[in-house]
Backbone bond lengths (Angstrom), bond angles and torsions (degrees), N, CA, C in turn:
res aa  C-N    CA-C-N  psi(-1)  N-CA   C-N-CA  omega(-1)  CA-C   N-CA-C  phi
1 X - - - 1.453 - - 1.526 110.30 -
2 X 1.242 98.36 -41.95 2.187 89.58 -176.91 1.561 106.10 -69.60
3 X 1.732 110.10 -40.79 1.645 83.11 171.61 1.051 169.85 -75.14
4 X 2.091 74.90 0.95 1.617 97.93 171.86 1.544 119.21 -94.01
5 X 1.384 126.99 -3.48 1.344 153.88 170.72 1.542 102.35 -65.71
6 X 1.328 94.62 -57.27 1.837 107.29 -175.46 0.960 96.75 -76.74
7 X 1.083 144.10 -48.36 1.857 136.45 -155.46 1.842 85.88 -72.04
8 X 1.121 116.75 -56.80 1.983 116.17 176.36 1.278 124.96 -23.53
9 X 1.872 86.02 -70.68 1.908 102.44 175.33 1.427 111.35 -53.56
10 X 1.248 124.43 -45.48 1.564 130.15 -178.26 1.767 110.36 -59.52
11 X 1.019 112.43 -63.87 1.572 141.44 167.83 1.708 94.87 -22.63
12 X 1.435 103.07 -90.91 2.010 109.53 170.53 1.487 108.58 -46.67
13 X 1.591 130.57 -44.87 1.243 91.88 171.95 1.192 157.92 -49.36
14 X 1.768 93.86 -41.67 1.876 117.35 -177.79 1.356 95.05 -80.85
15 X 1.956 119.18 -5.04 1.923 91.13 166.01 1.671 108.19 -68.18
16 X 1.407 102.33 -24.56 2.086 92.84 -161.12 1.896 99.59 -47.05
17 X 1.162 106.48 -178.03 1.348 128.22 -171.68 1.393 97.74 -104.70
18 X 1.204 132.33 -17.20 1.691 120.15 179.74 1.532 104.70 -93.16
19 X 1.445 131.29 18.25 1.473 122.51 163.36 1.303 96.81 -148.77
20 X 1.799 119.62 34.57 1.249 119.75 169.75 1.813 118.16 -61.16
21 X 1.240 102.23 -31.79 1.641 122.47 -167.47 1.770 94.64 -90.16
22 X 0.854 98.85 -61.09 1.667 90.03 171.46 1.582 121.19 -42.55
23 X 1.384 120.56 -65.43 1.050 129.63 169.33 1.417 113.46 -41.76
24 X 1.342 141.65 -63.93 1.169 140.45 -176.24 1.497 94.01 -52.83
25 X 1.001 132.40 -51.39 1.844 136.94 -158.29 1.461 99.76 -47.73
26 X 1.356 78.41 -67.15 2.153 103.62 178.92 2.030 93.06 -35.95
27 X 1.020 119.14 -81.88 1.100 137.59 -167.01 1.449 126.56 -42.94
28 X 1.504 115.88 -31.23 1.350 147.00 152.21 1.741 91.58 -55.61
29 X 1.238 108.01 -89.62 1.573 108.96 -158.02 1.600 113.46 -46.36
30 X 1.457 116.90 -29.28 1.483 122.12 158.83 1.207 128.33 -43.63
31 X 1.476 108.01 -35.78 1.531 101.31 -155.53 1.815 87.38 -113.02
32 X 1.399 128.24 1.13 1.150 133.14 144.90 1.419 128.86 -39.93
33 X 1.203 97.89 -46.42 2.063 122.11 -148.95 1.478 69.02 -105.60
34 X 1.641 146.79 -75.84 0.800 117.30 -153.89 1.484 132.80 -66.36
35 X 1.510 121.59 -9.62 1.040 146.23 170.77 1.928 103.38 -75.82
36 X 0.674 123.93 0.82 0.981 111.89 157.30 1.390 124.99 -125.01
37 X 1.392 115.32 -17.96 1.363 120.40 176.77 1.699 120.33 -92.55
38 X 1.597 108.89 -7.37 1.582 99.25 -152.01 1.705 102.37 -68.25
39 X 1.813 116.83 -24.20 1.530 113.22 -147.11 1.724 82.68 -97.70
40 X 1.022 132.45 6.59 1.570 120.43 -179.52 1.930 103.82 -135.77
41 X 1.032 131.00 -23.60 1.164 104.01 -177.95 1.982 109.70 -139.69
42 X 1.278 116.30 124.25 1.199 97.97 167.63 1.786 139.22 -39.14
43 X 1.294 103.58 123.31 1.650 111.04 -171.20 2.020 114.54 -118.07
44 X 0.944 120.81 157.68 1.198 146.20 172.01 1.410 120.66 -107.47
45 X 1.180 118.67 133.34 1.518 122.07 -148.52 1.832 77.16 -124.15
46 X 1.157 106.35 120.08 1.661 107.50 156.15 1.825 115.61 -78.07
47 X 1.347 97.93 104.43 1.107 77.76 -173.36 1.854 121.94 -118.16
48 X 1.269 94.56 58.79 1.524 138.04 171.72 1.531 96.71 -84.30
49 X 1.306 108.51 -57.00 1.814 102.62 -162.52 1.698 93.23 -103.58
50 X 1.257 152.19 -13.40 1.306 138.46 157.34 1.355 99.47 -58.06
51 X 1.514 122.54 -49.91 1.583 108.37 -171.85 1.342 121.21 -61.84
52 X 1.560 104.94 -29.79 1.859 121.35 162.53 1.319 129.09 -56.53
53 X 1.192 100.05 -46.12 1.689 110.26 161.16 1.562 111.83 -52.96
54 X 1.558 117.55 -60.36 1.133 114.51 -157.75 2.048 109.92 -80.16
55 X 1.225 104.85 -7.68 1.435 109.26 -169.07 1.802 83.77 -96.32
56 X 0.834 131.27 -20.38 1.856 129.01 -169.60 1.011 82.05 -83.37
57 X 1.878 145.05 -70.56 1.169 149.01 -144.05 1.759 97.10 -56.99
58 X 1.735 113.66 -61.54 1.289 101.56 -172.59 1.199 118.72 -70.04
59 X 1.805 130.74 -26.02 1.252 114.58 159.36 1.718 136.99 -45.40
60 X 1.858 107.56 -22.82 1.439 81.75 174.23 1.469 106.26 -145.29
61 X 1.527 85.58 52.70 1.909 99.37 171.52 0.993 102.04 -106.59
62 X 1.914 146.83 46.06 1.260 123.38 -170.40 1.828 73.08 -108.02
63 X 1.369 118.29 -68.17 1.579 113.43 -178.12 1.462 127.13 -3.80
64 X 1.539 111.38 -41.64 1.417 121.24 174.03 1.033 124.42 -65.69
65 X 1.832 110.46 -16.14 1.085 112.65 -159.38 1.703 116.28 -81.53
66 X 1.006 140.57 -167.24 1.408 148.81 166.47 1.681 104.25 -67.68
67 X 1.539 118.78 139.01 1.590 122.91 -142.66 1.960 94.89 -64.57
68 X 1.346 105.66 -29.16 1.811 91.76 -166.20 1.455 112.60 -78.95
69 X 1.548 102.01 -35.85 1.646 96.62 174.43 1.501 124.19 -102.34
70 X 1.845 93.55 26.41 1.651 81.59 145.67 1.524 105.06 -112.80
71 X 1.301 132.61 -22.30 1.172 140.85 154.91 1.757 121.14 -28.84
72 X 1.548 108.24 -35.34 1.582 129.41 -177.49 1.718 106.16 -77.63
73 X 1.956 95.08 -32.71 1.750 81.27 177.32 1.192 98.99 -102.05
74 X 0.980 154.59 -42.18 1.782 144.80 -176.64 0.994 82.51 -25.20
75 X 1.627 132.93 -90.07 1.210 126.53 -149.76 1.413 132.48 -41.57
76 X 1.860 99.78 -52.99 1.154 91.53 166.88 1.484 138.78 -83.91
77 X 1.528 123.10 0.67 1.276 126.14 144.06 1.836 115.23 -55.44
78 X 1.393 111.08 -56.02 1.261 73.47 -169.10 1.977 132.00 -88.26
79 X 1.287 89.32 12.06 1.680 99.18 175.06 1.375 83.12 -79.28
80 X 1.352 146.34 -45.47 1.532 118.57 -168.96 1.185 97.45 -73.58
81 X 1.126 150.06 -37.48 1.376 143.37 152.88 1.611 118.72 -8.46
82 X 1.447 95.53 -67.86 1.417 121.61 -162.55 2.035 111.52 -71.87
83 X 1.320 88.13 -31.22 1.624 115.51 -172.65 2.001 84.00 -59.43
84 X 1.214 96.11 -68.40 1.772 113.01 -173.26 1.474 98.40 -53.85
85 X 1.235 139.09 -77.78 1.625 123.56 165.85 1.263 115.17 -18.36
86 X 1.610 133.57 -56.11 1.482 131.08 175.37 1.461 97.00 -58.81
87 X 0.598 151.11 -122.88 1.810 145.96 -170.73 1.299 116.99 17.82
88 X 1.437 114.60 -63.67 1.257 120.19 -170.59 1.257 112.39 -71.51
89 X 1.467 121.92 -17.49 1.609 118.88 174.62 1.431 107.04 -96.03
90 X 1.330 122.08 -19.64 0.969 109.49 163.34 1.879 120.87 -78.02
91 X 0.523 118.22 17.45 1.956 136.97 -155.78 1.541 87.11 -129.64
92 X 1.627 119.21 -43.08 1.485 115.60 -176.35 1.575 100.64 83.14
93 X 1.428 125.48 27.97 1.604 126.52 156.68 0.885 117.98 -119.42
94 X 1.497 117.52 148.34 1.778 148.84 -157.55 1.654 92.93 -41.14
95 X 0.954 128.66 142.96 1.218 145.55 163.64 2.047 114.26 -60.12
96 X 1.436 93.50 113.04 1.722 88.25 -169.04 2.043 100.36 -69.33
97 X 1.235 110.43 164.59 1.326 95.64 158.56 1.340 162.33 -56.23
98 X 1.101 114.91 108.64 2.064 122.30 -170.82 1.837 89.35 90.40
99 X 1.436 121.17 45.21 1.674 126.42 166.61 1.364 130.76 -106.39
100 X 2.078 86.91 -27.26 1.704 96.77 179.26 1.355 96.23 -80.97
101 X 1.570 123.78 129.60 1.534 139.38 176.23 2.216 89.29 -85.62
102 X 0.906 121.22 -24.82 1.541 100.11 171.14 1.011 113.31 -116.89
103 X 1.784 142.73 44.29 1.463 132.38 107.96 1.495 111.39 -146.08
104 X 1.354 99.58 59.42 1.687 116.54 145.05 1.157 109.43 -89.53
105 X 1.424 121.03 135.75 1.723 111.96 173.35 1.833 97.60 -125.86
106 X 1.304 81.07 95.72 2.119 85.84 -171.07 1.335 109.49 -55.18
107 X 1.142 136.16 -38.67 1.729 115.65 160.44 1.668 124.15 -19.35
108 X 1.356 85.52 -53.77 1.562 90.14 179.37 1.276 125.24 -88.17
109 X 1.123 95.86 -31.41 2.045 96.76 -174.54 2.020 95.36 -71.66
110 X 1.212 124.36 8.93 1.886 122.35 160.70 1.352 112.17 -74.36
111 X 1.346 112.85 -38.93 1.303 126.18 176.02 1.479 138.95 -68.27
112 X 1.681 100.07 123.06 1.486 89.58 -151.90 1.112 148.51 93.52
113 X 1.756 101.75 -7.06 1.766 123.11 178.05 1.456 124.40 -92.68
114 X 1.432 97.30 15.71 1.770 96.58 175.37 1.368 113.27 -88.85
């Protein structure tokens, strides 16, 4: 049970965008080493940061997508967004970023998120 707790917490972390570049780096140099090691020596795949990779990838591949269904998740990202802003004012704490639903202007908060 904790390592699947930890493998989670770890997992959502390397989705945020402030160890997006890291993560890919990490992930590059993996598939380096493994490219050279897979046909001669048994290897171990951490797969803490493949699952990180791949949970970052679907977090911000909706943009690519065709205009309505990325249009379908903005929205519903940022009402969960917005849902979490209602909480926190109701809790009476600072508004986390893209939470205040009356001065987020989601046009803009797309911009710039790759």
């Amino acid at each position: 049970m904790h390592i699947c707790v930890s493998a989670c917490v770890h997992v959502c972390l390397c989705a945020c965008l402030h160890v997006h570049l890291h993560a890919c780096l990490h992930f590059c140099v993996c598939v380096c080493v493994w490219a050279d090691v897979c046909l001669s020596v048994e290897f171990s795949v951490d797969m803490a940061k493949v699952l990180s990779l791949m949970l970052h990838a679907a977090d911000i591949s909706h943009p690519a997508k065709d205009w309505p269904l990325h249009y379908y998740w903005t929205q519903a990202l940022m009402e969960e967004f917005f849902r979490q802003g209602d909480k926190e004012a109701e809790l009476g704490q600072p508004f986390s970023l893209l939470c205040d639903r009356n001065t987020t202007m989601i046009a803009q908060s797309q911009i710039g998120r790759t």
